[in-house]
C-alpha positions as CSV (number, residue, x, y, z in Angstrom):
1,X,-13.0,-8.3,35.0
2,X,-15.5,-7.8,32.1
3,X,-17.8,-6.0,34.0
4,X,-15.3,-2.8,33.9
5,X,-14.5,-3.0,30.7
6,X,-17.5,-1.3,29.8
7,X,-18.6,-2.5,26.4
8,X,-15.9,-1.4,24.8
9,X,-14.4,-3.7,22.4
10,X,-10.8,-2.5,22.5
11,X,-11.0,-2.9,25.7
12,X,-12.2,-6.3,25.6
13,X,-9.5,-7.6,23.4
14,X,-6.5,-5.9,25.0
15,X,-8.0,-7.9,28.8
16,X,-7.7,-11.2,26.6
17,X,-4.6,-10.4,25.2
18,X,-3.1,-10.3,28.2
19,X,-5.3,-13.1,30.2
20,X,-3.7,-15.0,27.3
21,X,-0.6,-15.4,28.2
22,X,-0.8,-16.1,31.7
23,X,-1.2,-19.6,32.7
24,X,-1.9,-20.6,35.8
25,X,-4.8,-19.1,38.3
26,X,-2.0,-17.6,40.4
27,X,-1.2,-14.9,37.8
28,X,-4.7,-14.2,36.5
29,X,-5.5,-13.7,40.4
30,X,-2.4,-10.7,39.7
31,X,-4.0,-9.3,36.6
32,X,-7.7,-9.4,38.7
33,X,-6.4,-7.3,41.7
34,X,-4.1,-4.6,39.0
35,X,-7.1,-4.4,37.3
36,X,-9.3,-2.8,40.2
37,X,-5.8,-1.2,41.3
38,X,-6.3,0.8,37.7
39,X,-10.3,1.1,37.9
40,X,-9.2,3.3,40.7
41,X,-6.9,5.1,39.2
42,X,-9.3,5.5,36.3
43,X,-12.2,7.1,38.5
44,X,-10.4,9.2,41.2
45,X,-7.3,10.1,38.9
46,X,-5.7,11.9,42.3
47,X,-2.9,14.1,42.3
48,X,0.1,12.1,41.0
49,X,-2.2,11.8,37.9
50,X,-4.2,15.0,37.6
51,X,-3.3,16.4,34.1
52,X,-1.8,13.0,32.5
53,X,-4.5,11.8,30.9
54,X,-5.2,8.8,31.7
55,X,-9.3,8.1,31.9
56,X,-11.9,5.9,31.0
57,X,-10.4,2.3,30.0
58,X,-7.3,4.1,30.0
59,X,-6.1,2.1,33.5
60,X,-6.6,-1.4,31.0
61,X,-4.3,-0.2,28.1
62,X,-2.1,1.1,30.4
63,X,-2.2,-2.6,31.8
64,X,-0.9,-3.8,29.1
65,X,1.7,-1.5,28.1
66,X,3.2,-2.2,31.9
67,X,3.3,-5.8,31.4
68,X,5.5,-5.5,28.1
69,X,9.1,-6.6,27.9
70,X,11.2,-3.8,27.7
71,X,12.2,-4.1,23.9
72,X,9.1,-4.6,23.0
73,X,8.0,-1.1,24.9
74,X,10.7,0.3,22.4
75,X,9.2,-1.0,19.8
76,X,5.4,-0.1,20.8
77,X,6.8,3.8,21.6
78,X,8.2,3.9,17.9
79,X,4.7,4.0,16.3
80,X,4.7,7.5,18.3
81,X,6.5,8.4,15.2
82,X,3.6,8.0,12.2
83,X,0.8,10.6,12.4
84,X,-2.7,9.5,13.2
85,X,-4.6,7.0,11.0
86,X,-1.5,6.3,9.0
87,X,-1.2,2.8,7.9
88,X,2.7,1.9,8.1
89,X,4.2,-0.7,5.9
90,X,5.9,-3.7,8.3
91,X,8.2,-4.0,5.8
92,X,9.6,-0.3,6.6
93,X,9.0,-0.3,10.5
94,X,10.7,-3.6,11.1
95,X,13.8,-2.2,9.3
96,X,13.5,1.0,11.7
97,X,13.4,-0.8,14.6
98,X,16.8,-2.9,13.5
99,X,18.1,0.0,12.9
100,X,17.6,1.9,16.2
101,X,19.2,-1.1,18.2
102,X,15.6,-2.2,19.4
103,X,16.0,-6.1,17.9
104,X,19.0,-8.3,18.9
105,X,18.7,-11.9,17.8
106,X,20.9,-15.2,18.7
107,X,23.3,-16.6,16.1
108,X,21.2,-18.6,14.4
109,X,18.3,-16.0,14.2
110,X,17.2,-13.8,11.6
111,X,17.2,-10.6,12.7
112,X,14.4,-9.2,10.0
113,X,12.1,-12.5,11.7
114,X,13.1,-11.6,15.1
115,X,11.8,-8.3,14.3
116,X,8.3,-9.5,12.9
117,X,7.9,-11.7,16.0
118,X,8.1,-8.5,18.2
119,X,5.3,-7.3,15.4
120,X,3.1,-9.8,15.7
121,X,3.6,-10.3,20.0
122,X,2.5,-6.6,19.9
123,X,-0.6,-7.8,17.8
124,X,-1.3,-10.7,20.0
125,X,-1.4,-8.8,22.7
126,X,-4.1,-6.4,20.7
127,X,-1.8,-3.3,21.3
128,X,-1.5,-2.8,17.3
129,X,-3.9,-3.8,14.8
130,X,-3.6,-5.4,11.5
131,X,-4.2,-3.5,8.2
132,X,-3.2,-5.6,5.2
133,X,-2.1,-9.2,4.8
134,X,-0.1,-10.0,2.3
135,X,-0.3,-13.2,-0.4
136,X,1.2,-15.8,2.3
137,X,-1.0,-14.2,5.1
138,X,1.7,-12.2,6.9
139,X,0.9,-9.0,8.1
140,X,1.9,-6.4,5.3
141,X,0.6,-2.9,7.1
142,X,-0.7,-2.2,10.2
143,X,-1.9,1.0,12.4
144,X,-2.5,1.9,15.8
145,X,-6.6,2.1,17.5
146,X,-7.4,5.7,18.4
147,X,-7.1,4.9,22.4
148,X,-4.4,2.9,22.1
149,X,-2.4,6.1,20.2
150,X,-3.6,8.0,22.6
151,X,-1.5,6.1,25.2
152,X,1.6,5.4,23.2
153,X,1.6,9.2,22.6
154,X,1.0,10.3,26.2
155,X,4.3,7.3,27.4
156,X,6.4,8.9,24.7
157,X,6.1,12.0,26.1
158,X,6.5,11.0,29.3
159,X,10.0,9.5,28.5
160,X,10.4,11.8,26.6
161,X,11.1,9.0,23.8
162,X,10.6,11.5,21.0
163,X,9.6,14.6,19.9
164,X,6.9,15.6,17.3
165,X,6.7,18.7,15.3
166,X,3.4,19.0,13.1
167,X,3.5,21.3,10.4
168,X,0.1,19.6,8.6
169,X,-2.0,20.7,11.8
170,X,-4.8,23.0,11.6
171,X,-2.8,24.6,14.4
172,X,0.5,24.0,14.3
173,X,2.1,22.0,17.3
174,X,5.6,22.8,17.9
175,X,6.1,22.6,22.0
176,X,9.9,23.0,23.0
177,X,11.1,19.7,23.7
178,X,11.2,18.4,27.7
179,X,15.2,18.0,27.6
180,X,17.5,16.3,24.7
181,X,15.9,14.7,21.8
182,X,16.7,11.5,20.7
183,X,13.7,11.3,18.1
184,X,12.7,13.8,15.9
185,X,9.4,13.4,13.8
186,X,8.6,16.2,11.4
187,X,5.1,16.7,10.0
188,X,4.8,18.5,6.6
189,X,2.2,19.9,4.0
190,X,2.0,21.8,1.0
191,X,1.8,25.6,2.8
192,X,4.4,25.6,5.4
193,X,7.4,27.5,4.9
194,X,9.3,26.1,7.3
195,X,10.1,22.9,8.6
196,X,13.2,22.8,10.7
197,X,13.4,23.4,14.5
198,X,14.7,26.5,16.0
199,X,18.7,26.0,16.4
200,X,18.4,24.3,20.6
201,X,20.9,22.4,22.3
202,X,17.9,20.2,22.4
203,X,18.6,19.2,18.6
204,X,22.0,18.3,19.3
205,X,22.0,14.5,19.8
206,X,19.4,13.5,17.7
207,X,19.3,9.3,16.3
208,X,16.4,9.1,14.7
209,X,14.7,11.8,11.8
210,X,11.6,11.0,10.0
211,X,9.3,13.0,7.8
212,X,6.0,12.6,6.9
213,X,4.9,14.6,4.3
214,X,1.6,14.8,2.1
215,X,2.2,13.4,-1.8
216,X,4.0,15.3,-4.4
217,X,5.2,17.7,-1.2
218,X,7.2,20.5,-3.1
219,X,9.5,22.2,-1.1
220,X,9.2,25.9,-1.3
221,X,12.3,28.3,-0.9
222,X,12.1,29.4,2.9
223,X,11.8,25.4,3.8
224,X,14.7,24.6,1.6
225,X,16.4,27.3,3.8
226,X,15.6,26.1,7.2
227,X,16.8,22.5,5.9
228,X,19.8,24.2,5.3
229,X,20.7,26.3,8.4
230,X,19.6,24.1,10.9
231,X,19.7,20.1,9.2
232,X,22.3,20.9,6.6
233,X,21.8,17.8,4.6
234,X,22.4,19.2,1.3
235,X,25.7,21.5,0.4
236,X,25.9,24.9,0.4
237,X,29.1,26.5,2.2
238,X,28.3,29.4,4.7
239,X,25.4,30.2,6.7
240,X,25.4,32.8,9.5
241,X,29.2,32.5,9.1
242,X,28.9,28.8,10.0
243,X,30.6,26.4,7.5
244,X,28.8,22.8,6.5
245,X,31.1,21.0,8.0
246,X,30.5,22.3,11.6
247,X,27.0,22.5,11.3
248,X,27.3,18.9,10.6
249,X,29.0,17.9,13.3
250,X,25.6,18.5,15.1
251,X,24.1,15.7,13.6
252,X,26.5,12.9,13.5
253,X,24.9,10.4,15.8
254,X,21.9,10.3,13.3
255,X,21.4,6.2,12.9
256,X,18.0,6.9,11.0
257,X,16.9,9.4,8.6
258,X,13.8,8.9,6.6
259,X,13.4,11.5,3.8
260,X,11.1,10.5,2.0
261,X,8.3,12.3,-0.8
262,X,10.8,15.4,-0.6
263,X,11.2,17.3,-3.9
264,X,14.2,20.1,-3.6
265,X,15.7,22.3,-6.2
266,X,18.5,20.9,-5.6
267,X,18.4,17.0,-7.0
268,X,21.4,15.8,-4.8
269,X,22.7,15.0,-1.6
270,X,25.7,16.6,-0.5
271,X,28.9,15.2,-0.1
272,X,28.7,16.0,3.6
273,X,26.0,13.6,4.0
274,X,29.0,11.0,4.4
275,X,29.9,12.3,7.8
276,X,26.9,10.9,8.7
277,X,28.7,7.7,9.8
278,X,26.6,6.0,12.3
279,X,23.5,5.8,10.0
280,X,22.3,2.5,9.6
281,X,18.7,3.4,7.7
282,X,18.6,6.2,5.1
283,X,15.8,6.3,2.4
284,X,15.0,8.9,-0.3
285,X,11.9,6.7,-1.7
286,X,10.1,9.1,-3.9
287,X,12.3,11.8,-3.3
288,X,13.4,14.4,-6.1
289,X,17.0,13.8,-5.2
290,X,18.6,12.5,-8.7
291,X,22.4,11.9,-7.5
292,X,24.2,10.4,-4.6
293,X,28.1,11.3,-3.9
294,X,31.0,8.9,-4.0
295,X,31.1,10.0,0.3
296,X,27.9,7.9,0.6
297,X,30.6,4.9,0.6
298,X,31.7,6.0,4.2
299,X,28.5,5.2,5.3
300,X,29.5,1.4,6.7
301,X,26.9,0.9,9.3
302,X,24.2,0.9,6.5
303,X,21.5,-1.8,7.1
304,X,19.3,-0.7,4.7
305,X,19.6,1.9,1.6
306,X,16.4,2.9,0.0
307,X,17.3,5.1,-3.1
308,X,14.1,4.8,-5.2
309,X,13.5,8.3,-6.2
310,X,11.2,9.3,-8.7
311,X,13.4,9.9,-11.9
312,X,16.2,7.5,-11.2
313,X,19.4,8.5,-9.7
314,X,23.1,9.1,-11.0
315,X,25.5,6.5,-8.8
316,X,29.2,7.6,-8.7
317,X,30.6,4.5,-9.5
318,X,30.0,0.5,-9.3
319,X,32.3,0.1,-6.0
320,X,30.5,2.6,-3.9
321,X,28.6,0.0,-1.4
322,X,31.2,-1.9,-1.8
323,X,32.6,-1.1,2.1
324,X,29.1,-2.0,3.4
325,X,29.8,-4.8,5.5
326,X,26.3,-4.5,7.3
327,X,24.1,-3.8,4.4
328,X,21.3,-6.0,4.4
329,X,18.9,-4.0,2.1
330,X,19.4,-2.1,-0.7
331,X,16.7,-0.5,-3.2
332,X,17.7,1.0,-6.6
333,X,15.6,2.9,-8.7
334,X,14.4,1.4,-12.0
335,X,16.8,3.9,-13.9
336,X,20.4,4.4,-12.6
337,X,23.9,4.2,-14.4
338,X,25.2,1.7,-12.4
339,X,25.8,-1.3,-14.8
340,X,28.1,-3.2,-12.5
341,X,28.1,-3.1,-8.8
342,X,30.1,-5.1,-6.3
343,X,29.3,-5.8,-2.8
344,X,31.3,-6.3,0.6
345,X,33.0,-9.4,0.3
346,X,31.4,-10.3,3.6
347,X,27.7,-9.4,2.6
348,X,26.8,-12.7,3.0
349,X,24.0,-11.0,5.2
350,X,22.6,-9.6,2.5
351,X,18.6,-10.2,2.3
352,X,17.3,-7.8,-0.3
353,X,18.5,-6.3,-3.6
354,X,16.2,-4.4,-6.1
355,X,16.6,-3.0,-9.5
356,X,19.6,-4.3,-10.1
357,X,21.2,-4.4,-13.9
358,X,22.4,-8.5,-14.9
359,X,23.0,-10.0,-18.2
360,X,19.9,-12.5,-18.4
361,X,22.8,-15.6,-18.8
362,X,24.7,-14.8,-16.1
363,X,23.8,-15.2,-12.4
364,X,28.0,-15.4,-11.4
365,X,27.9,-12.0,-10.0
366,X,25.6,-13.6,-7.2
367,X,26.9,-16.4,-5.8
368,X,28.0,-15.1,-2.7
369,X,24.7,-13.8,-1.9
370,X,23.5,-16.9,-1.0
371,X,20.7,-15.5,1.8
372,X,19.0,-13.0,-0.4
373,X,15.5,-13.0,0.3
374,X,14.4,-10.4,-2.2
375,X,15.5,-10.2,-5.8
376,X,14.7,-8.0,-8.4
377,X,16.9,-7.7,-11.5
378,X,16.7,-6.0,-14.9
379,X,18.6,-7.7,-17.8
380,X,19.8,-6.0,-20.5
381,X,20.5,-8.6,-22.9
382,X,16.7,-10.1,-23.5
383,X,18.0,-13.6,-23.0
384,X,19.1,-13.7,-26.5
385,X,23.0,-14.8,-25.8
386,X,22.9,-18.7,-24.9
387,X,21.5,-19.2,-21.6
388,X,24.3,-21.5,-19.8
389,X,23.4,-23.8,-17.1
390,X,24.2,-22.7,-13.6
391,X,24.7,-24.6,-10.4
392,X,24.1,-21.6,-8.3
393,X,20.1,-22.5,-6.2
394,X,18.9,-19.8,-4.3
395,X,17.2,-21.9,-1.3
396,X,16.6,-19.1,0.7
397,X,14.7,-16.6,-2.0
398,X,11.4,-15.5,-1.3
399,X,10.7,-12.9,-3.8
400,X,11.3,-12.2,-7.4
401,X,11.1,-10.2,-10.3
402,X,12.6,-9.9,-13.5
403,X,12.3,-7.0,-15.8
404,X,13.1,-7.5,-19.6
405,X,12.7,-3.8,-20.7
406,X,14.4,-1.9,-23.4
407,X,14.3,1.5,-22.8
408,X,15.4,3.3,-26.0
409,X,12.0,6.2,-26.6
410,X,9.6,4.1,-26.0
411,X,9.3,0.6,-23.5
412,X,10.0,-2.7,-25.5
413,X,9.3,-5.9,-23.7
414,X,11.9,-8.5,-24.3
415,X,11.9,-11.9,-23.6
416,X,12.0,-13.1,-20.1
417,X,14.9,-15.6,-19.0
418,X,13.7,-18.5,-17.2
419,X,17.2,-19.6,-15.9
420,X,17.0,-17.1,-13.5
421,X,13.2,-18.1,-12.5
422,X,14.1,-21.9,-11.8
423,X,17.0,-21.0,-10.2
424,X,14.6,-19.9,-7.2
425,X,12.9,-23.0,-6.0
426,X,11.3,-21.9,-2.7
427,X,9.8,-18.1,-4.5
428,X,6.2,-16.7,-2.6
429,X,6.1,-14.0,-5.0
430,X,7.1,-13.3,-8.5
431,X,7.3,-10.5,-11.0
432,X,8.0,-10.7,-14.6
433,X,7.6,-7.7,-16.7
434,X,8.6,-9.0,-20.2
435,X,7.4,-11.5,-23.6
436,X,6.8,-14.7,-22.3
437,X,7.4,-16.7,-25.2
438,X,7.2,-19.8,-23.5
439,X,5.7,-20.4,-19.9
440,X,8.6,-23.7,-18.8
441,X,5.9,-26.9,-17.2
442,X,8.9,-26.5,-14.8
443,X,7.1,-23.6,-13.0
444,X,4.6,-25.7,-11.5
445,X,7.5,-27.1,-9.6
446,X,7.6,-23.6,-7.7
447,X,5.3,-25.5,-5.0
448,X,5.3,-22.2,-2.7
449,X,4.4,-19.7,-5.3
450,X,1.5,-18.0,-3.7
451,X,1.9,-14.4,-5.6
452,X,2.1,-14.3,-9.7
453,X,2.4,-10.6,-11.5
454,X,2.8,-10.8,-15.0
455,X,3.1,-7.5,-17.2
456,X,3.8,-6.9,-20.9
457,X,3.9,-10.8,-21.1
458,X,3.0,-10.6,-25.5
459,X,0.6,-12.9,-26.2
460,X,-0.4,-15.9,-23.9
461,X,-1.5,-19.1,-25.5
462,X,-4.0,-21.4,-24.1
463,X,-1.3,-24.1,-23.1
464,X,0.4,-21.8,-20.9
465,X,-3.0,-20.8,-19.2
466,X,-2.8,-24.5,-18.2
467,X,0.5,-23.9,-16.6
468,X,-0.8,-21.2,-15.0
469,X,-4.4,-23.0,-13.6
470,X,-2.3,-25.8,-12.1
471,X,-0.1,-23.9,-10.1
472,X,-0.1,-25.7,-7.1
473,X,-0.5,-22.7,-4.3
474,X,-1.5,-19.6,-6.7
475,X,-3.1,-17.4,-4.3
476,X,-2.7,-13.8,-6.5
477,X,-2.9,-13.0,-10.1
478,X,-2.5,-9.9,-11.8
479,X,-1.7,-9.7,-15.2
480,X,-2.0,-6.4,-17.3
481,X,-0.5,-5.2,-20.7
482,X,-0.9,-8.2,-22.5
483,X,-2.9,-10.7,-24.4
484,X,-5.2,-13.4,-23.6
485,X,-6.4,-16.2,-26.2
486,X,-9.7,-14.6,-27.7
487,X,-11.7,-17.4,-25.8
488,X,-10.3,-18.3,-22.5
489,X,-11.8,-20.9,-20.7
490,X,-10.7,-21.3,-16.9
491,X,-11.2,-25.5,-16.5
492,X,-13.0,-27.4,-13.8
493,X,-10.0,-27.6,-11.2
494,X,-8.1,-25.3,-12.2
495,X,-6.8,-22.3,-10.0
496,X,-7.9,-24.5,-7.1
497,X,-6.6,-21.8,-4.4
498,X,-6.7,-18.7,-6.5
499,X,-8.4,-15.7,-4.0
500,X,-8.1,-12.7,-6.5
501,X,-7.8,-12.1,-10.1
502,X,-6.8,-9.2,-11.5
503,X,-6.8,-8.4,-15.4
504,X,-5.7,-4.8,-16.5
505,X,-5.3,-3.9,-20.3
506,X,-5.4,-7.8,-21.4
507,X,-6.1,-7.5,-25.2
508,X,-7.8,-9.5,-27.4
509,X,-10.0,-11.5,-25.0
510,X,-13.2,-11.7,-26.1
511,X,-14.9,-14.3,-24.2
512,X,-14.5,-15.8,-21.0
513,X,-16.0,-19.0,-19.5
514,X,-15.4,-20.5,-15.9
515,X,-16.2,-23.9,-15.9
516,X,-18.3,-25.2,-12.6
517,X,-15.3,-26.0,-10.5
518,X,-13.4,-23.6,-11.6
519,X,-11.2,-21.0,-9.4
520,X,-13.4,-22.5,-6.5
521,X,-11.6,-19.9,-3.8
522,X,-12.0,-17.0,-5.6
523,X,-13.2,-14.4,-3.2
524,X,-11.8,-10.8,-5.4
525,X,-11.7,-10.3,-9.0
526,X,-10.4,-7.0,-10.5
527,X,-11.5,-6.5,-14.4
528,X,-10.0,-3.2,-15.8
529,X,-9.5,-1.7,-19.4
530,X,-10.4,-4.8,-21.1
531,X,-12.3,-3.1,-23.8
532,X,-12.8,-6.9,-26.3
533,X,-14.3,-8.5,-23.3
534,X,-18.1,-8.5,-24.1
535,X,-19.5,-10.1,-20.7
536,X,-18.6,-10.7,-17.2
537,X,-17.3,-15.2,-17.8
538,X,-19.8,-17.4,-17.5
539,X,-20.0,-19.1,-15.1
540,X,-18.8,-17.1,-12.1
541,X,-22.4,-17.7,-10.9
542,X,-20.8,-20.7,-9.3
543,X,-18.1,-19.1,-7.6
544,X,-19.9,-18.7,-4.0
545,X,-16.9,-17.3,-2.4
546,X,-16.7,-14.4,-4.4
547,X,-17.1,-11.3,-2.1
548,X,-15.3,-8.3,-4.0
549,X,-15.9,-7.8,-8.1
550,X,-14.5,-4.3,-9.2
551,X,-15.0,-2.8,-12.8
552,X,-13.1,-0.1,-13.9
553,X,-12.9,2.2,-17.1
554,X,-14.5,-1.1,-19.2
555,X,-17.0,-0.3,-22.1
556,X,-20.9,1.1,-21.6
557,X,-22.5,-2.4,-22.7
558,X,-20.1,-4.4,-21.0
559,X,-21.2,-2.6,-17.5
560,X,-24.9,-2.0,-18.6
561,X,-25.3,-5.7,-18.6
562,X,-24.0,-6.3,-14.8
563,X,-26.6,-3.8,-13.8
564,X,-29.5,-4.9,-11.8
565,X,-32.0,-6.8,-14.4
566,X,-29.4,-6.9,-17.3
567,X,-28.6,-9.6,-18.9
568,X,-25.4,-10.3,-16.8
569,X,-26.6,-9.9,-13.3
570,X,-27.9,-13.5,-12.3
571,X,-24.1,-13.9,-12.5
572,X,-22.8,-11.6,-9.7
573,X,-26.4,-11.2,-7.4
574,X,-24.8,-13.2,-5.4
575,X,-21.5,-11.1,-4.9
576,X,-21.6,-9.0,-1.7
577,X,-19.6,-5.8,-3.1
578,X,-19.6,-4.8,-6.6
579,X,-18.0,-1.1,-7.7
580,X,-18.3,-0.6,-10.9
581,X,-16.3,2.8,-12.4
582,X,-15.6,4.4,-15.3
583,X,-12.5,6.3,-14.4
């Protein structure tokens, strides 16, 4: 069977991926004889399959796609959605395919796990490859091989699974669609002045809208227009003697609509966008949209609500999600008006909440959300009332921040509340943005922390670099906008799984030495506007796992001296990739 995979890696790989999983000689027999049964379809197409392009390895990939499950063909045919070469965050696709109906999990199943299995059985099978990993290893973005697009393009068309119109090309691609469209994808960029389809019965029953557009996309008025006429997701009251209301009737079986990087004049969803009943994924991310109506609280069948725009948003009022029975992710943006917000009373589902506004003392308002996952809070009191104990553990907590920030002019970091911290016992990752005043031995009881970001932490004293170096499973630090002791020294032992270290804008640290022992898995370190630090730490010439050292925007000498025969250099000859910038 190797022989007609002609050297080609891909093809390689995708063959094992699906010799892999067959396991006795009976079925590998099977995937011999399809395999010459698609070498001939591969070199004498013939006229069923003149036209459909299907050539060279093609009759392998197309292999594997045929011996798929049926969800999981749903959920390979959805990545027909993201252009080419786009890298998608898992986070954001396993949340799309929830929400179009693709994952269904037994009662004691996670659905958000169920939906990373069907992720990673896709990447087993070496139909989707892996971009980024993430601090505990899982996959955190991943994209699609040329070929292997090529198919999934040329089976959604043929199923007419979706249909894509592309705006950004050189020549712009807008074919009429083969029959009703379930799946609209809508390519952007900065010149078009259009970017709606023409009014078709075709339109009519669309699920799923997503738009792709370039960063810092800016609407201009004759796109705004078409989003109106034909779309009609913000309010206006007549066009072509049409009202809103009717024109949204067109749309109401949308379950997905992703609008994000959009910047209109207008700052606000309508308050039509709450006929939209049946979504159950809607996400302004990075949007210019600055207000949400009280009508979003119609929509029930939210799973998740992403409403991180860019300048904050205006919230109604604290009761508007309050119907949400189904929400299981919600994202608010660092600045909203929403003090106090109650949930369903049965979102016990609930996995992920960000940006929400607590007193630093008081944890009451989540004891019901017992499964979150994801956490990130912003207190408003600075820990400075009495912290009372709480009995409240979140077991199932994966992820956290905390952000002490006053915002009155200008950003004051207040004192981060560790009640909250140890309250999380089972944390990967963690965020604090605020003083630490104190760094609680108690932390190195977090024996799953694998991910540490500290920012605007005041000034760190060498016992709480101790804390920090005997972190059990500290895979990632970043720390930035904050200061170091003047001479740090990292101690034999210490950071004994640390892989990358990153230091942006840490003051006051002058020298640096890495005891032999030291950080001993260290394979990336990140040094960037730390204008005391004379030299590169001693030391690091015994870090042989280093692979990746990146300077940035760091001071003439300090860089001059990492150059090849400065006085720095035996130090990182070793180190496969240096970059070294002054941006």
């Amino acid at each position: 069977m190797l022989q007609h995979c002609k050297g080609l890696p891909l093809a390689i790989t995708v063959l094992a991926g699906l010799l892999a999983r067959k396991d006795t000689v009976d079925e590998w027999n099977t995937v011999h004889k399809n395999v010459y049964a698609y070498i001939r379809r591969g070199t004498d197409l013939g006229p069923n399959y003149k036209g459909e392009g299907y050539e060279g390895v093609s009759w392998l990939l197309e292999l594997s796609y045929d011996n798929l499950p049926y969800y999981l063909k749903l959920c390979f045919l959805y990545l027909a959605h993201f252009p080419e070469d786009y890298e998608i965050p898992v986070s954001t696709l396993t949340k799309l395919w929830m929400a179009e109906g693709f994952i269904s999990s037994a009662s004691a199943e996670v659905m958000e796990d169920v939906s990373y299995m069907c992720l990673s059985e896709l990447v087993g099978r070496c139909m989707v490859q892996v971009g980024k990993h993430g601090s505990r290893k899982k996959i955190k973005t991943c994209h699609l091989h040329d070929l292997m697009r090529d198919l999934c393009m040329l089976k959604a068309k043929e199923g007419n699974f979706l249909h894509i119109i592309n705006y950004s090309a050189v020549v712009e691609t807008n074919e009429t669609p083969n029959g009703r469209v379930r799946r609209l994808a809508i390519y952007l960029d900065k010149t078009v002045d259009t970017y709606g389809p023409e009014k078709d019965e075709n339109y009519g029953h669309i699920r799923s809208l997503l738009y792709f557009v370039p960063e810092y996309y800016f609407m201009n008025s004759k796109a705004l227009w078409s989003l109106f006429k034909y779309f009609t997701l913000f309010g206006v009251l007549k066009f072509e003697g049409l009202s809103v209301r009717s024109l949204f009737k067109n749309f109401t079986l949308l379950r997905v609509l992703k609008f994000e990087g959009m910047s209109v004049r207008e700052h606000k969803l309508p308050g039509e966008i709450g006929n939209l009943v049946h979504l159950r994924f809607l996400s302004v991310k990075d949007s210019d949209i600055r207000a949400v109506p009280s009508s979003i609280a119609t929509l029930v069948c939210l799973q998740t609500l992403d409403l991180r725009t860019m300048w904050g948003i205006e919230i109604p009022n604290g009761n508007v999600f309050s119907k949400m029975e189904k929400l299981r992710h919600i994202y608010l943006p660092k600045y909203h008006n929403a003090g106090h917000l109650l949930f369903a009373t049965e979102s016990v589902n609930l996995h992920t909440v960000v940006n929400i506004y607590i007193q630093a003392s008081d944890l009451d308002d989540f004891v019901k959300l017992t499964n979150l996952r994801k956490l990130g809070v912003i207190t408003f009191d600075g820990g400075e009332k009495k912290e009372n104990g709480t009995n409240i553990i979140f077991k199932h907590l994966q992820s956290l921040s905390v952000d002490s920030t006053l915002f009155s002019g200008t950003s004051t970091f207040l004192p981060i509340s560790w009640n909250i911290v140890l309250s999380c016992p089972n944390i990967y990752k963690l965020r604090l943005r605020g003083e630490i005043a104190e760094l609680p031995e108690d932390l190195m009881c977090l024996t799953n922390l694998t991910k540490l970001t500290l920012r605007g932490f005041g000034h760190l004293k060498d016992d709480h670099i101790k804390v920090l170096e005997n972190l059990p499973s500290l895979r990632m630090l970043l720390a930035s906008c904050g200061n170091f002791p003047e001479s740090l020294v990292c101690s034999k032992g210490g950071f004994p799984f640390l892989e990358f270290l990153s230091l942006d804008l840490v003051e006051e640290l002058k020298e640096w030495k890495v005891e032999k022992g030291a950080m001993p898995s260290l394979y990336r370190l990140h040094i960037e506007h730390c204008f005391v630090l004379e030299a590169i730490p001693d030391g690091l010439q015994h870090i042989t796992t280093l692979k990746e050292l990146t300077i940035k925007s760091m001071r003439c000498e300090f860089c001059s001296r990492l150059r090849e025969g400065g006085e720095d250099f035996y130090k990182i000859q070793h180190v496969q990739s240096v970059i070294i910038s002054y941006d």
